[in-house]
Structures are given as structure tokens and as C-alpha cells.
ROLOGU-756819 format. One record per residue: residue number from 1; residue in three letters; x, y, z of N, C-alpha, C in turn. Coordinates in nm, 4 decimals, decimal comma, always signed. Example, Ala and Ser with C-alpha at 12.3 -4.5 7.8 and 13.67 -1.06 7.14 Angstrom:
BEGIN
  num  residu       n_x       n_y       n_z      ca_x      ca_y      ca_z       c_x       c_y       c_z
    1     ALA   +1,3190   -0,5690   +0,7800   +1,2300   -0,4500   +0,7800   +1,3200   -0,3300   +0,7800
    2     SER   +1,2850   -0,2250   +0,7080   +1,3670   -0,1060   +0,7140   +1,2900   +0,0030   +0,7870
This chain:
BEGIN
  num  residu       n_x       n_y       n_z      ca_x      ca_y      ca_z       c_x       c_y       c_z
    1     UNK   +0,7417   -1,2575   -0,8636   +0,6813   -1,1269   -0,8846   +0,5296   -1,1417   -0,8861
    2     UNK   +0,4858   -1,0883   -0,8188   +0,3037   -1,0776   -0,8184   +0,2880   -1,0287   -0,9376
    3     UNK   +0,1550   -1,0031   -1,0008   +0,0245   -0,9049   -1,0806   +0,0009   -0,7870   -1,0262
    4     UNK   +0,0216   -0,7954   -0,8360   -0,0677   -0,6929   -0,7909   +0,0584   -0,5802   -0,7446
    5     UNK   +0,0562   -0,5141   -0,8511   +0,1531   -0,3925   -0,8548   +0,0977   -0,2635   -0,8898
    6     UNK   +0,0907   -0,1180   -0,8101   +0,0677   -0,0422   -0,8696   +0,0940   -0,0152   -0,9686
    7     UNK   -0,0396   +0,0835   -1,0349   -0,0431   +0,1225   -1,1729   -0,0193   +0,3135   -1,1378
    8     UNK   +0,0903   +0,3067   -1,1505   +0,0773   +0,5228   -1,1703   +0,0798   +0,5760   -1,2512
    9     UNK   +0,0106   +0,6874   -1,2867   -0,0306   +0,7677   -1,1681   -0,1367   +0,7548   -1,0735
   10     UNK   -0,2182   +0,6427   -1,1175   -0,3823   +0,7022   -1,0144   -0,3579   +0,4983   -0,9054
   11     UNK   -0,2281   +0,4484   -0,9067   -0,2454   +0,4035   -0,7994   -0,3108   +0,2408   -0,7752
   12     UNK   -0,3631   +0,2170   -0,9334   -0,4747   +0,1398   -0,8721   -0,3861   +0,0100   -0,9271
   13     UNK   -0,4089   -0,1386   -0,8979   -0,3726   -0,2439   -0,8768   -0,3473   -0,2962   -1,0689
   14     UNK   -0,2612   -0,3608   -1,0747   -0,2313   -0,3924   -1,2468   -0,3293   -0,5045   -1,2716
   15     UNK   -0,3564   -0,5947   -1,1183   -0,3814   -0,7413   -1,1643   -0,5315   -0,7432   -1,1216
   16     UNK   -0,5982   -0,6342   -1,0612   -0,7283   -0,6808   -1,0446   -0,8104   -0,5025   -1,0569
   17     UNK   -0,7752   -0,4514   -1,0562   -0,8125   -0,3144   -1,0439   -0,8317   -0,2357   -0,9610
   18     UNK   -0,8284   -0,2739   -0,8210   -0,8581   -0,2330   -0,6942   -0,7608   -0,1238   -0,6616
   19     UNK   -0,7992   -0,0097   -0,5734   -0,6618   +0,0646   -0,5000   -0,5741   -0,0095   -0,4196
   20     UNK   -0,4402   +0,0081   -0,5281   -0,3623   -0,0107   -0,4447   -0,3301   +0,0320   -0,3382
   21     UNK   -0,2431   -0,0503   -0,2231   -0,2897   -0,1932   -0,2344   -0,3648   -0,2428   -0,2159
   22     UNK   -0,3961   -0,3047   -0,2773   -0,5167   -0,3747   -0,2736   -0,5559   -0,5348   -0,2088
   23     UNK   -0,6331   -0,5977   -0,1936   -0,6902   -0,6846   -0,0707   -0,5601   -0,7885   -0,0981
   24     UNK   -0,5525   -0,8339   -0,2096   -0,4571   -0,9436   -0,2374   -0,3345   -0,9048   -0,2183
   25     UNK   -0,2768   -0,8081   -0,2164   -0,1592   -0,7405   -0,2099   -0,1205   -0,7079   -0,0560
   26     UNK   -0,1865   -0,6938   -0,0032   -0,2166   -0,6750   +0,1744   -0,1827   -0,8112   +0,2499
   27     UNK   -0,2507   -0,9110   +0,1675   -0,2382   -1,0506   +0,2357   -0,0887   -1,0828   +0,1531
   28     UNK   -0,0290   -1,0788   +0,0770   +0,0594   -1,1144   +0,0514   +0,1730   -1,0326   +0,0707
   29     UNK   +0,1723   -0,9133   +0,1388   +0,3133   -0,8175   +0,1961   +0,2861   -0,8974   +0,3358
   30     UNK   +0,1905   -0,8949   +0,3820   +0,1703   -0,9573   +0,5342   +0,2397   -1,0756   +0,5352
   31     UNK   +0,2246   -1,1285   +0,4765   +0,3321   -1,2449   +0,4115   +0,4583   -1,2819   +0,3987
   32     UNK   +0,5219   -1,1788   +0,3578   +0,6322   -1,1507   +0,3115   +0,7188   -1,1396   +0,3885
   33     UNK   +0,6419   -1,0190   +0,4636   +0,6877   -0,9630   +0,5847   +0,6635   -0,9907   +0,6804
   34     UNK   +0,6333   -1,1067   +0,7338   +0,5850   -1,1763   +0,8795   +0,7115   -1,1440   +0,9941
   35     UNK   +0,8344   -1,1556   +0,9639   +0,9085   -1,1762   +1,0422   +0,9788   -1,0258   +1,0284
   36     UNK   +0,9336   -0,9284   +0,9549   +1,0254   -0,7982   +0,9538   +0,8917   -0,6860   +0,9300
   37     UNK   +0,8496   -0,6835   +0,9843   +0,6798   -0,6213   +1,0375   +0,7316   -0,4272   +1,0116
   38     UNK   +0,7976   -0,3968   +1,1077   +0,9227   -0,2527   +1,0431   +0,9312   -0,1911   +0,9365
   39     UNK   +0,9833   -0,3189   +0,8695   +1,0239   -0,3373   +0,7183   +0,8953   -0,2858   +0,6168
   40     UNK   +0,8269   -0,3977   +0,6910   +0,6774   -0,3413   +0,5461   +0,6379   -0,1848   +0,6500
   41     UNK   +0,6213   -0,1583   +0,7156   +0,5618   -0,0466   +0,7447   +0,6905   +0,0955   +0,6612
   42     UNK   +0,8000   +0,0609   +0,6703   +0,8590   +0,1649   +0,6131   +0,8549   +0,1647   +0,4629
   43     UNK   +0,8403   +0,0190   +0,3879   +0,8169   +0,0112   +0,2221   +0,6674   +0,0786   +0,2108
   44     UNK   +0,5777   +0,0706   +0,3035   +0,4152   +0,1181   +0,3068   +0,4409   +0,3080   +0,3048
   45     UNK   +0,5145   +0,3185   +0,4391   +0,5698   +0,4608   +0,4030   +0,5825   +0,5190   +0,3227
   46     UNK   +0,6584   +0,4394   +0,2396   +0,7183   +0,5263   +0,1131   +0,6375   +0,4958   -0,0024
   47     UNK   +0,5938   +0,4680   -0,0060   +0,4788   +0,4313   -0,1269   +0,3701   +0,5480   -0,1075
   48     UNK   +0,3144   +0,5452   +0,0244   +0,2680   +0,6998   +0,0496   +0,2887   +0,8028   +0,0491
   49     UNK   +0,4722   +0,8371   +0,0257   +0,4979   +0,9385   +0,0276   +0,4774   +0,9976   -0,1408
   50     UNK   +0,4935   +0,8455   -0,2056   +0,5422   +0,9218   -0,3435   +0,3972   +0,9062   -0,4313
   51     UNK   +0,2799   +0,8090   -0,3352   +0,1531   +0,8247   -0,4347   +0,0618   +0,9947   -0,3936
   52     UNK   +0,0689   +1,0147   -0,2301   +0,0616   +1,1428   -0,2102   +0,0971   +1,2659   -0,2861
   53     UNK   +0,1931   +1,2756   -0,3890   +0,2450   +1,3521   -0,5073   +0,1576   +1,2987   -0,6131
   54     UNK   +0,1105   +1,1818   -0,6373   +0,0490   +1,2025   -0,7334   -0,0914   +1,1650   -0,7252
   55     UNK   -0,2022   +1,1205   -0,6046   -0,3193   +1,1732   -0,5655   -0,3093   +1,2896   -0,5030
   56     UNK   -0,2903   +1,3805   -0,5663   -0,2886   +1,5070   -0,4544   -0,4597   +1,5466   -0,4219
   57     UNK   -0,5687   +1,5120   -0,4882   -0,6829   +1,4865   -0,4503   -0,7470   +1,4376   -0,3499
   58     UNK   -0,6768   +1,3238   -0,2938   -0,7490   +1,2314   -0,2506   -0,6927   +1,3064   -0,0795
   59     UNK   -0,7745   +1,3169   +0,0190   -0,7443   +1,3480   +0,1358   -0,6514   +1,2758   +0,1942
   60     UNK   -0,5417   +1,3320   +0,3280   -0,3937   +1,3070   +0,3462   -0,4890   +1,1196   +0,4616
   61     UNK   -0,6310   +1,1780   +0,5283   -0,6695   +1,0524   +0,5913   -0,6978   +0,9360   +0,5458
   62     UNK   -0,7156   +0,9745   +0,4026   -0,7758   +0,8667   +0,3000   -0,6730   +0,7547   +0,2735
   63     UNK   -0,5563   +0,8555   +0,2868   -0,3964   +0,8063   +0,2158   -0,3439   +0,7101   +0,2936
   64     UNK   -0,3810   +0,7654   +0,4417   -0,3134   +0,6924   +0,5367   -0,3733   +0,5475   +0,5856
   65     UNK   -0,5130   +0,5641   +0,5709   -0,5853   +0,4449   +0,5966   -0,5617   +0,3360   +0,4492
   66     UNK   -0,4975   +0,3635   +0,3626   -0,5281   +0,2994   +0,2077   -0,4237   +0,2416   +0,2336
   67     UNK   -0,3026   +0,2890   +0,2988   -0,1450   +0,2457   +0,2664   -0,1129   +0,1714   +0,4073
   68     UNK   -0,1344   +0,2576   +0,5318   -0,0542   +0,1644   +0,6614   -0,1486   +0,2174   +0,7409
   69     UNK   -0,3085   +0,2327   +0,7073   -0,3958   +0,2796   +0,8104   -0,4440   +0,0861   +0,8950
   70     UNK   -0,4239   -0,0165   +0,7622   -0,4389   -0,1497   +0,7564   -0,3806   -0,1886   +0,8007
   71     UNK   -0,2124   -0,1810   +0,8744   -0,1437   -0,2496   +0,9329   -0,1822   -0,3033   +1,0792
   72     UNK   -0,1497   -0,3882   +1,1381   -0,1553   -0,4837   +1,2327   -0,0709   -0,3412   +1,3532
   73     UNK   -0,1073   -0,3518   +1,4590   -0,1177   -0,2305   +1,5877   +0,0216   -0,2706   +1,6293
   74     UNK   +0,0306   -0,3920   +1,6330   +0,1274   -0,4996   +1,7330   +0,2750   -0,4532   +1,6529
   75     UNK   +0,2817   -0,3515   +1,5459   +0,4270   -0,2965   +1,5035   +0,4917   -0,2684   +1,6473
């Protein structure tokens, strides 16, 4: 189990403070998920769907670049 787990409602990282996810958390789903690339883009999905309910502030472009705007093209 990592540190770097969202904190909700506002999202931000347990183990370093950063928005989730955050830099360390990025390199280590990339990780994870090397061989099921899909996989993290649909767990990234849904993490957006349900922090989107609770940044309802934060713009829908902001959301998308924070969560799977970072992913690798080559999905």
C-alpha cells in the first residue's frame, strides 16, 4: 500500500500534500500498470468521475489534465 492516496473531499495526496495524483503517485500507477495501460486509464476515469462531484469548483479542463490529461498517448 503506498502513502500517496487521496485525501477527500478536496483530493489532495495523504503522503506529501500535492493534488492528487500526485508526481509520486503517477510514477508509481505507471508502474503498476505497465503491462495493462487500459486498466489505469479506466481506474484514472473513475477517480474523475467521483472527485468531479466533489471539486465541483475546479474547471471540467483542469480535472482532466490532473487525472488522465498525464497519461502516455500510446493508450
Amino acid at each position: 500500500m503506498t502513502a500517496h492516496q487521496p485525501l477527500r473531499p478536496n483530493w489532495s495526496c495523504v503522503g506529501c500534500g500535492y493534488p492528487w495524483p500526485c508526481p509520486s503517485r503517477r510514477r508509481q500507477l505507471l508502474g503498476e500498470y505497465a503491462n495493462t495501460p487500459v486498466s489505469l486509464a479506466l481506474v484514472l476515469s473513475a477517480a474523475l468521475v467521483e472527485a468531479s462531484a466533489d471539486l465541483r469548483n475546479l474547471p471540467a479542463g483542469d480535472l482532466h489534465d490532473r487525472f488522465v490529461g498525464w497519461l502516455p498517448v500510446s493508450l
